[in-house]
N, C-alpha and C positions, 0 to 999 in steps of 0.2 A: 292680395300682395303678401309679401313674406315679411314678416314684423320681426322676427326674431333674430338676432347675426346668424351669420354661418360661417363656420370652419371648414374652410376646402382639406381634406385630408391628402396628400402629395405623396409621392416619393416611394417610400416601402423597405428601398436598399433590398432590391431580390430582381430576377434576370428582365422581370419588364419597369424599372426604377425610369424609367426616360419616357416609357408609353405613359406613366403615371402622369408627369411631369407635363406632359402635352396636353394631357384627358385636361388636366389642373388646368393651364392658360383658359383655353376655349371656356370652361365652364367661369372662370374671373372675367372675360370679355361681356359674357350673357350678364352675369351680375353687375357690373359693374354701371352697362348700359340701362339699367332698369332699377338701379339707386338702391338695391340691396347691400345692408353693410353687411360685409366679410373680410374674414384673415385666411392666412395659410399657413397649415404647419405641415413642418417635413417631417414625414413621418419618418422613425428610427424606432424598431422594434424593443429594442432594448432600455429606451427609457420613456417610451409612448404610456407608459403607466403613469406615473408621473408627472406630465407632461401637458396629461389629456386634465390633470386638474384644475388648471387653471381656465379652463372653456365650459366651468359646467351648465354656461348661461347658453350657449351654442347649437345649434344642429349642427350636427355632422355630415358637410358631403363627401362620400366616398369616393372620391376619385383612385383609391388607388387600383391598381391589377398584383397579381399573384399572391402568393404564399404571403401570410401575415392581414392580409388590407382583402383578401375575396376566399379565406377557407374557415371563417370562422372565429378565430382568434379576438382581430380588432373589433368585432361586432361583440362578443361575449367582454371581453373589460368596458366596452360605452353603454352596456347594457345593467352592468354590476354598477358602474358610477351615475344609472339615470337620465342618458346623454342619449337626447335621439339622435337617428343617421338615416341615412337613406340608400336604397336597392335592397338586400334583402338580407332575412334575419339570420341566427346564428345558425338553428338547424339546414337552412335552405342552403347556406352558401359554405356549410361543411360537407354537407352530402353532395351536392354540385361541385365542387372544386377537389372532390375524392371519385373519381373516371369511374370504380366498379361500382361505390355504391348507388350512383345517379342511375347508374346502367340496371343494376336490384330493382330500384322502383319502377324504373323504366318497364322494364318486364313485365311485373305485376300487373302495369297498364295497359299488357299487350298491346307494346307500340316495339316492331323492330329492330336488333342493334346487331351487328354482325358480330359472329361468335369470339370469343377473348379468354385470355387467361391471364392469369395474375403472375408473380415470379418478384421473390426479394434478389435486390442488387447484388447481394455478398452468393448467392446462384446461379448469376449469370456469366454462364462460360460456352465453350467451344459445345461440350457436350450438347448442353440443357437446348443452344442454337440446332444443332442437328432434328434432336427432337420435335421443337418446336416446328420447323421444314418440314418434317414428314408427315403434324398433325396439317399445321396450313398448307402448304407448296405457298402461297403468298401471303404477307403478314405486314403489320405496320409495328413498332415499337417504341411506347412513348410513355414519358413520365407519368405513373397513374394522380399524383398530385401536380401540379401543375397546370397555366393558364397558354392561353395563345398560342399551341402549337409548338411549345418550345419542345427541342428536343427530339422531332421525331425522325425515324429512318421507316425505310420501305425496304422490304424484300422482296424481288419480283423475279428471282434469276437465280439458278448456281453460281451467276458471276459476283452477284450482288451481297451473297450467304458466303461464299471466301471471302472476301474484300474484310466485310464485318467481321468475320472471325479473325484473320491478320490483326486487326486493329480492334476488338475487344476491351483492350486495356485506357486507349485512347476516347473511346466511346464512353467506357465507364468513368473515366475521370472526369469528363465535360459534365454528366449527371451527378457528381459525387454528393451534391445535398440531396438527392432523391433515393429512398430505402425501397423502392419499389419500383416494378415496370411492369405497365399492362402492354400484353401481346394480345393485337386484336385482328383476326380475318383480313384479308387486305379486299375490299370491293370495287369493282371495275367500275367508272358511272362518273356521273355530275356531281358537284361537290356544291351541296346548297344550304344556304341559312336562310331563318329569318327571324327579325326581330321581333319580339313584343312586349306589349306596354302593358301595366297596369292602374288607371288612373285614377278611373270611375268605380273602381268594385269590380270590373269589366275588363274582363284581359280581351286585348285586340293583336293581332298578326298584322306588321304591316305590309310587308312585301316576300318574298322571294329573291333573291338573287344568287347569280350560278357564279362561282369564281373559278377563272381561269389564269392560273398562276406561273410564273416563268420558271420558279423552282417546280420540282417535282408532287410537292405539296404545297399544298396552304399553310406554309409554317410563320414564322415570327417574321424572319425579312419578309417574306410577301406579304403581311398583314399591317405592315406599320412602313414600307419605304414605298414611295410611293414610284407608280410603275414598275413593278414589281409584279403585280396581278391586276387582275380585269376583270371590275365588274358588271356582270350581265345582268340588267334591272328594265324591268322583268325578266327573270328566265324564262329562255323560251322551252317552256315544256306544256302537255297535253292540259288543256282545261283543267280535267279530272285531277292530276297531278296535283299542278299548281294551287288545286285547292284544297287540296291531301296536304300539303306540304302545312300550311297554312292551318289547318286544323289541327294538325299533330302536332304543332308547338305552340300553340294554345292550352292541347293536352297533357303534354310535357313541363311547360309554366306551373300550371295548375298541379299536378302530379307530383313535382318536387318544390313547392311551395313557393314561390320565387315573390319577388317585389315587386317594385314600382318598372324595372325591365329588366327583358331578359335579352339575348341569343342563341338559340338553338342552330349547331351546325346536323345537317344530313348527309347523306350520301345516295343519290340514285342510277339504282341499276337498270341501266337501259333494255338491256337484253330480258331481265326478268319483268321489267316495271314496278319493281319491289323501293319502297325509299325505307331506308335505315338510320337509326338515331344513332348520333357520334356523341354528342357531348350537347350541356346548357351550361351558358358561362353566365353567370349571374354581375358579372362587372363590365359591361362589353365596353371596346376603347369608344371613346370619347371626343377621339382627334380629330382632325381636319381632314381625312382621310379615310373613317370609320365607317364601318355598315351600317350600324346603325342610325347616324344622322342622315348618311343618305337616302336608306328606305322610308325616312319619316320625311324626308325634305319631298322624295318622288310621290308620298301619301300627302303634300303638303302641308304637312307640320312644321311647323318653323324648329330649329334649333332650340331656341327662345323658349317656346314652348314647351320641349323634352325638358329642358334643366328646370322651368318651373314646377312642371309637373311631376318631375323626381322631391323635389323638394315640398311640394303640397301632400309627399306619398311617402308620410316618414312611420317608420319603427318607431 
């Protein structure tokens, strides 16, 4: 049993403050049902220093997503004040929630990721766009910091590469906290994650699942509203795949240090049979809705279970 309080960390005040907020409930339901005392603080970047002093008795659960609560930050001040937390440390969830460096190690691993380039905000214009078309013909562009899909466009068309250029300046405003944008390949194929744990010393894959999304990607609305996209549990993909899948985020966990869990999104190309690494988000949501509790609940793992075991798996 968990003897110590805990602190549900909420909130963030950054573009996923509501997914936090959700992750938050579910995980006070689990505790609450199994006599663990906890508080919640909403977290506010700005005086979370201060703040965090009065809980020095506390573990920290991480509930939040994005900037602030999954890149590092909030992990490096709980770690200067002595305060455990839980999911992952400070190097693991700066390099994971920074898109090219996860992708550096990733390499090194020789595991997959389709080709990308980097490009500062204050360069992104009409030109730099043409360029970019004539190295990809198809391309995705998206916040290289940032969590859950926020933000991204597809280019798949000359109709698609005017449109974006028209409206360049509108595009760039909606990102205006992001000083960067990774340009990555655009890959034809199944769009697959999966989760994993690590509890025992022992990182486990639980499942695969293929999502099929009503937006054109798997972005923030189809990740958090529900019917929105559709999950296919188990994907149906080749044996071999599915358990390629399954091992390379095992290998990817392990590769970029990750905690008590992870998410590993993929991408596979049908036509080649090739799977490619997109991204490891080291805060996956947590909602009523989330991949991750589903792939544990279809491995029957209780819910219950995951949040305990996040919590027996602290920094």
């Amino acid at each position: 049993m968990i003897n110590k309080k805990v602190l549900i960390l909420e909130g963030g005040y950054n573009e996923e403050h509501k997914v936090s907020l959700k992750s938050s409930l579910e995980i006070q339901k689990v505790l609450k049902k199994n006599n663990v005392r906890f508080k919640v603080l909403k977290v506010n970047p700005k005086n979370f220093n201060k703040k965090i002093l009065i809980f020095k008795n506390f573990i920290c659960f991480n509930a939040l997503h994005g900037p602030f609560g999954e890149d590092g930050q909030i992990q490096k001040i709980l770690k200067k004040n002595n305060i455990k937390f839980t999911h992952s440390g400070i190097k693991s969830s700066k390099i994971c929630f920074d898109k090219i460096k996860a992708k550096e190690v990733i390499i090194k691993n020789n595991i997959s990721t389709p080709r990308f380039m980097l490009i500062k905000m204050e360069n992104f214009n009409k030109n730099e766009l043409i360029k970019i078309s004539n190295t990809f013909k198809k391309f995705v562009i998206k916040p290289n910091k940032s969590g859950s899909s926020f933000g991204i466009k597809i280019i798949k068309s000359k109709k698609d590469l005017t449109k974006l250029i028209n409206n360049i300046e509108l595009f760039k405003n909606k990102l205006d906290q992001h000083k960067e944008i990774l340009i990555e390949e655009h890959i034809s194929g199944k769009e697959l994650t999966v989760s994993t744990l690590n509890f025992n010393r022992k990182i486990e894959a639980l499942a695969v699942t293929e999502i099929k999304s009503k937006n054109i990607y798997f972005d923030y609305l189809a990740k958090y509203t529900k019917g929105y996209s559709k999950h296919i549990l188990p994907a149906k993909l080749d044996k071999k795949i599915y358990s390629k899948c399954l091992k390379l985020a095992i290998k990817a966990h392990s590769a970029l240090n990750c905690g008590s869990i992870a998410r590993t999104d993929f991408i596979y190309d049908t036509s080649k049979k090739k799977i490619y690494f997109l991204e490891t988000n080291t805060q996956p949501g947590l909602t009523s809705i989330s991949l991750l509790p589903e792939q544990a609940k279809h491995r029957k793992i209780s819910f219950k279970n995951v949040i305990l075991g996040i919590l027996q798996n602290i920094n």
